[in-house]
N, C-alpha and C positions, 0 to 999 in steps of 0.2 A: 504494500500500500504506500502511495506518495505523499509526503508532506508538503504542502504548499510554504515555499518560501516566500516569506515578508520583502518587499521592495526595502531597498536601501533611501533611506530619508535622504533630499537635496537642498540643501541650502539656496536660497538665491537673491539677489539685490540687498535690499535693507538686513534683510533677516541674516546675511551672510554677514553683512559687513563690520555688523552689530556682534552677530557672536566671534567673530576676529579680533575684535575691539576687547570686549570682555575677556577672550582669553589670555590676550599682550597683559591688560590688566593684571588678571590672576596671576601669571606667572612672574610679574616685577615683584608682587608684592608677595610668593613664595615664602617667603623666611619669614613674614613676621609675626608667624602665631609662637604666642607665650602660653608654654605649658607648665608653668611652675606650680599653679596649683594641682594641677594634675600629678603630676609628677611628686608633690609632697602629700599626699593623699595614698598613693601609692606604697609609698615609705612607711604612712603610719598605721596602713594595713598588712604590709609585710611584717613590722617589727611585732604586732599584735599576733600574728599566725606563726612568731617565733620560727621564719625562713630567711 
């Protein structure tokens, strides 16, 4: 039996140009998530489960 494959979504004009845009965006601004609370939350679940 065949599975009917899904077309490939295309971008085009505005909607292109826009998600281009947004992605240059996203990857400048790459580095600047702060995980320190995270990252100390972690630590004071480790130290509690004594690993």
């Amino acid at each position: 039996m065949a599975i009917t494959i899904k077309g490939i979504p295309i971008l085009k004009d505005k909607t292109a140009s826009e998600f281009v845009r947004k992605t240059e965006r996203a990857t400048s601004r790459k580095g600047s998530v702060n995980f320190k609370e995270q990252y100390r939350s972690s630590v004071s679940i480790l130290k509690k489960a004594n690993i």
